[in-house]
N, C-alpha and C positions, 0 to 999 in steps of 0.2 A: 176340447172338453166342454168349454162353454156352451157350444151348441145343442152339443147331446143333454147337456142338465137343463135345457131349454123349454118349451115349448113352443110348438113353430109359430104358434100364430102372435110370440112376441118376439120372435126371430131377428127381424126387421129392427129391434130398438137395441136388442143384447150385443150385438155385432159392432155399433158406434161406441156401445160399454163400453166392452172388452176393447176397442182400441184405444179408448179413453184413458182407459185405466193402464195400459199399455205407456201411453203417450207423457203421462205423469211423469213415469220412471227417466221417460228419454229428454225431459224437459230439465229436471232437476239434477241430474247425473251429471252431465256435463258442464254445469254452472258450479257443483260441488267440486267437481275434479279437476276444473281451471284453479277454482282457489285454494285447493288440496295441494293440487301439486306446487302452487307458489310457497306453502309454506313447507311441505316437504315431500320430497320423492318419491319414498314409499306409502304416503298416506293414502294416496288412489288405490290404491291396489291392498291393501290394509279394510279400505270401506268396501271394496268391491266384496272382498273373501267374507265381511263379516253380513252383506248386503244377502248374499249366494244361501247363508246358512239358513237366515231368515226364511228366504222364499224355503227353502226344502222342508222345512219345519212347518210352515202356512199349509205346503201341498197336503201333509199327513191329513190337514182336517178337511180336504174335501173329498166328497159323497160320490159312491157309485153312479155313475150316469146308470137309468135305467132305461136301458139299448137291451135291444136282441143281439144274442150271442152266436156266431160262429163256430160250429162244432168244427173245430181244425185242430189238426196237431201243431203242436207247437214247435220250433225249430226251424236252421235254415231257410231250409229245402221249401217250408211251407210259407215263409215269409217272402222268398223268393216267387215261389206261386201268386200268394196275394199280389206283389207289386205286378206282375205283367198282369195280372187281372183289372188292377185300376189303371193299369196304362193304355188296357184294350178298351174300356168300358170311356175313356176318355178320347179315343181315339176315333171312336164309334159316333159318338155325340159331340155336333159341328158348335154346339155353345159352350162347352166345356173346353171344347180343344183350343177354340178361338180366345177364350176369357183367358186360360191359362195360357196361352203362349205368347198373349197379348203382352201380358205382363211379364213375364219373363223375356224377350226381347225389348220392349221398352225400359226396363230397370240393366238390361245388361248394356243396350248404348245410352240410357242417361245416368248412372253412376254415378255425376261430379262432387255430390256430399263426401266420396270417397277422399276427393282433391283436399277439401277442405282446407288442411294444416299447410297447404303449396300455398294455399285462395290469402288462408289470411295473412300467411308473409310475403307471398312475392309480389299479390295484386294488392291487397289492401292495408298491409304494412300494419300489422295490430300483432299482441304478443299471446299467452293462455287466456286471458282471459275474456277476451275480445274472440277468440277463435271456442271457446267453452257456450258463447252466448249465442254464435254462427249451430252450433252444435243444437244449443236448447231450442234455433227458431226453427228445424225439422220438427224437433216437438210440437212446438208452441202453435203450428199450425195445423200439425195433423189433429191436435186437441182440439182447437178451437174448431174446428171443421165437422169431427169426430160429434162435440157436442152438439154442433147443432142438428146433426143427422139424429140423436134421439129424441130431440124433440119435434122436429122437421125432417123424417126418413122420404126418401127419393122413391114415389111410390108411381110413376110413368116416364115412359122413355127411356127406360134403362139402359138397354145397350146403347141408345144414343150418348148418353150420361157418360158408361163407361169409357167409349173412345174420345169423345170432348175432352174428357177430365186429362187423357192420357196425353190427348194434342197439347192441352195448357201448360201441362206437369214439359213437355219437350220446349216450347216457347221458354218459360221459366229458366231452363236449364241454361239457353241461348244466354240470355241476360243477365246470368251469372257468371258465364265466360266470358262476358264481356265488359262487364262492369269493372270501373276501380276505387268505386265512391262505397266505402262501408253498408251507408243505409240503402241503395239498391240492393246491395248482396244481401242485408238481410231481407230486405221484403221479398226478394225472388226464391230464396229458400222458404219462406214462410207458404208462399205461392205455390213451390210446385210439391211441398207438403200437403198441404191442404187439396190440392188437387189429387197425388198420392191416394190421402187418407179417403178420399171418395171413389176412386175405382178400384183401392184394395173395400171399400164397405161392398161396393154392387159386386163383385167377383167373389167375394167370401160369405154373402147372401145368395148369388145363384148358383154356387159349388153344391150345397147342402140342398136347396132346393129342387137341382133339375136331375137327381142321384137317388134311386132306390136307399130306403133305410140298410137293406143287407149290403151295398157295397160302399156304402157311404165313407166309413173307415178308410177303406183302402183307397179309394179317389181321393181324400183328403188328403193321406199319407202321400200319395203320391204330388198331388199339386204343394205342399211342405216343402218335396224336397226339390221340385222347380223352382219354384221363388227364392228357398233358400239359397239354393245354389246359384240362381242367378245374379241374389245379389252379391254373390263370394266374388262371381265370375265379374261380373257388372266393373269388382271393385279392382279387381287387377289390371282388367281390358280397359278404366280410364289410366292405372297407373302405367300401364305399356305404350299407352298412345301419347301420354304424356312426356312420358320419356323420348317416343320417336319422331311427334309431331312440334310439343311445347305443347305449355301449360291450356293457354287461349284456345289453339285449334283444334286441342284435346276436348275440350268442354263444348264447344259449338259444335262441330260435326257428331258429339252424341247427342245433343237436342236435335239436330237436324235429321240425324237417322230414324230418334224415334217419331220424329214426324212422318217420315219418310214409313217407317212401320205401321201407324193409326194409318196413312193412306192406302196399305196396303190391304190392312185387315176389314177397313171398310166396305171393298170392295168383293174383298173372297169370302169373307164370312156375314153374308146377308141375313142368317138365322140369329146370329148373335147383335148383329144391328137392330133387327125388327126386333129385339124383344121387349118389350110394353111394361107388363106386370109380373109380377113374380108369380101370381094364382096363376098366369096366362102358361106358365111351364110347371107349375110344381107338381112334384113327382112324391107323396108321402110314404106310400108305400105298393110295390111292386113284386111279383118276383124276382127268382134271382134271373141276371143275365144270363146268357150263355155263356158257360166256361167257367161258372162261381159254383164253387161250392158247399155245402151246405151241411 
């Protein structure tokens, strides 16, 4: 939604917003809900229900994006049409495919934030609260990172940016599996947050940009429910390995694999390496693809 109440050509600065202002929430949530729950059980969940009403009540007061409309019927059947239509229109286009699926196998083998509450009793021996402030430094660095991209947006070498960022976010991951000293784990989560927070900015800046207006929707919709899902998937695939390998080896061999994945993607997806600038692919408006309809 943010996008579309946008304007492209401040595109580029709304994107680090929007995660900013994202990031706020994941910062302070888990520092309230460590000391929530110290003083009682139900109060998390008490702040969340009253947190939930908030946002739905905020949503009423924002504005139409003013987007072109798809004359579709509504239903199923026609939702069903939309998704395989952003599935083809991504499937078609080697920057899309590679940006998204980049990310969704990197978040589903480096998952370890999943670990977390394993990390901070069985490696680092700390109790809620101590494991609430592990929570807030995923925040604290995707903010911090977040912010300086609106003042400082990544305007060359993008693709190169994207996979760097995803190699660091795997190293990171390493070093938190292996760590048993508090302040490394938290700087390696701050680390591969911040890293994170910079190839979801270039990924969610060149979604919207290298996408016709008329199918933009459905590519988004679609790249939604890869990320999301991957990190559902991401989070049970550390807790199955964890369970079958241990805590340690669980957490290193998914940095390792996502390394193992940026070396891959490097090499097959050369369109999404080479890409430069964002005017260097932007796409504002086109007709429709083949197979959209209108």
């Amino acid at each position: 939604m943010p996008i579309d109440l946008s304007p492209p050509e401040i595109l580029e600065r709304v994107i680090p917003l929007k995660s900013l202002a994202f990031q706020a929430g994941v910062i302070a949530g888990p520092i309230a809900a460590g000391f929530a729950a110290v003083a009682a059980d139900e109060l998390p969940y008490l702040m969340a229900m009253v947190l939930l009403a908030l946002a739905a009540m905020a949503l009423a007061f924002v504005p139409k994006p003013p987007i072109e409309q798809l004359e579709t019927a509504p239903g199923p059947a026609q939702a069903f049409r939309d998704a395989v239509e952003g599935i083809a229109y991504i499937r078609r286009n080697p920057i899309l495919r590679g940006a998204i699926s980049l990310d969704l196998f990197a978040v589903l083998l480096g998952g370890a934030t999943a670990l977390l509450p394993a990390i901070a009793s069985e490696r680092l021996g700390v109790g809620e609260v101590g494991l609430g402030w592990l929570r807030a430094a995923d925040g604290i660095g995707a903010a911090l990172v977040s912010l300086a991209l609106t003042y400082r947006p990544i305007r060359r070498r993008l693709g190169r940016a994207l996979l760097s960022t995803v190699a660091v976010f795997g190293v990171a991951v390493i070093f938190l599996g292996l760590t048993t000293s508090y302040a490394v784990a938290f700087a390696a989560i701050l680390v591969l947050s911040g890293a994170d927070a910079i190839s979801v900015y270039v990924r969610s800046s060149l979604v919207p940009v290298v996408t016709p207006e008329v199918m933009r929707g459905r590519v988004i919709a679609v790249e939604n429910v890869f990320i999301g899902g991957s990190n559902e998937l991401g989070a049970l695939e550390s807790g199955v390995a964890a369970q079958a390998l241990g805590l340690v080896p669980a957490i290193v061999t998914g940095g390792i694999g996502t390394l193992l994945v940026v070396a891959l993607w490097w090499r097959f997806f050369p369109e999404l390496r080479d890409v430069d600038r964002f005017d260097d692919v932007r796409i504002d408006k086109l007709a429709p693809q083949p197979g959209a309809e209108l």
